[in-house]
C-alpha positions in Angstrom: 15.4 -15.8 -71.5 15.7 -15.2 -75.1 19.4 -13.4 -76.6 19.7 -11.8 -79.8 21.5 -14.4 -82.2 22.4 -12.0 -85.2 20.7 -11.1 -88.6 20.8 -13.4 -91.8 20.1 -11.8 -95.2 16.6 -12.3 -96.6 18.5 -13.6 -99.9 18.5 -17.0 -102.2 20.8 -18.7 -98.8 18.2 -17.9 -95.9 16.5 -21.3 -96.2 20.1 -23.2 -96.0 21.7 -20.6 -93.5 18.5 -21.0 -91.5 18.9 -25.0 -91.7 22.4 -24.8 -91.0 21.8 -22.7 -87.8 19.0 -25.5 -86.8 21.7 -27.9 -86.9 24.5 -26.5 -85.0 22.6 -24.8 -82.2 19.9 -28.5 -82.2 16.9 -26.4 -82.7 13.9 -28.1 -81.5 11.2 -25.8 -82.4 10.9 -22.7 -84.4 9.2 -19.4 -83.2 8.2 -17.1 -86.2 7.2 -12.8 -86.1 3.4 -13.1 -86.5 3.0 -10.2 -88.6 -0.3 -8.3 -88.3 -1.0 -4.5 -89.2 -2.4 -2.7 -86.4 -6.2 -4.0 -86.7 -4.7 -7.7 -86.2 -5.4 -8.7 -89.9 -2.1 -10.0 -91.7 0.0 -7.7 -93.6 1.8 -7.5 -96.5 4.7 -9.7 -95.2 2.5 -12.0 -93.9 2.2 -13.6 -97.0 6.3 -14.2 -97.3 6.1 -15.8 -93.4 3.7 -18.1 -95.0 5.8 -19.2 -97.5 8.9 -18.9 -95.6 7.1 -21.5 -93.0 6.2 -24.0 -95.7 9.3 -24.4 -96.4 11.4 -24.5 -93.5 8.6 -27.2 -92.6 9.5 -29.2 -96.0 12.9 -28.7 -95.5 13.4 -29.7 -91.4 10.3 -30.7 -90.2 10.5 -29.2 -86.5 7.0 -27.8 -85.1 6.6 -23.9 -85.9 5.2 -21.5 -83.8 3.9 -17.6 -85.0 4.2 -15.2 -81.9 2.8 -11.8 -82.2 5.3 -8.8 -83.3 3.7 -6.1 -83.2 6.2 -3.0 -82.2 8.9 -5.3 -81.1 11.1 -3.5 -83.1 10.0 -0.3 -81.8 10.7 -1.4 -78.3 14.4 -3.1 -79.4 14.9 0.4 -80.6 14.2 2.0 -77.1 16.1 -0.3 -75.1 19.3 -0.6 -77.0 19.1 2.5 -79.9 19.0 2.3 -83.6 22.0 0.0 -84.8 22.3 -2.5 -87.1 21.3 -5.5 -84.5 18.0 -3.7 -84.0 16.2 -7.0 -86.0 18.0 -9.7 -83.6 16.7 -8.0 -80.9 13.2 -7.6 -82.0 13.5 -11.3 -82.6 14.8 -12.0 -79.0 11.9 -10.3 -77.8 9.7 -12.3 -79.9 11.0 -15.7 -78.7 11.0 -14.2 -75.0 7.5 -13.6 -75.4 6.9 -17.1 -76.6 8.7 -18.3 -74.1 7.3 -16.5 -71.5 3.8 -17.9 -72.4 4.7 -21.4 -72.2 
């Protein structure tokens, strides 16, 4: 079962904060928001997941996954309300999901 960890600002720090995290928690493996518009073909962000994925993979070499995400932040919005956690949930339901199909 996945839990919401907390949100990191998508700044010039994400990479380090995100390798920092990795370290103190002994991440083994990464799961990443597939993001897809609503026909399945990738969207905008899609592009910045990419990059985002080349270089967390330069940077700490653990195996990443993409998991599908559509409306997961619709559906962290029904079960908890609009707050400002709303994205660490959505992610916890990502990873669940991933889980969940291992």
């Amino acid at each position: 079962m996945a839990f919401p960890h907390g949100v990191l600002p998508n700044d010039q720090n994400l990479q380090k904060e995100i390798e920092k995290l990795i370290a103190e928690k002994e991440v083994l493996e990464i799961v990443i928001g597939h993001s897809l518009n609503r026909e399945g073909e990738p969207n905008p962000i899609h592009t910045q997941v990419e990059e985002l994925m080349m270089d967390l993979t330069l940077l700490v070499g653990l195996p990443i996954h993409l998991q599908p995400e559509q409306y997961t932040t619709q559906e962290a919005v029904r079960l908890q309300g609009k707050n400002d956690q709303v994205d660490a949930s959505a992610a916890a339901i990502i990873l669940n999901s991933h889980l969940t199909q291992q």
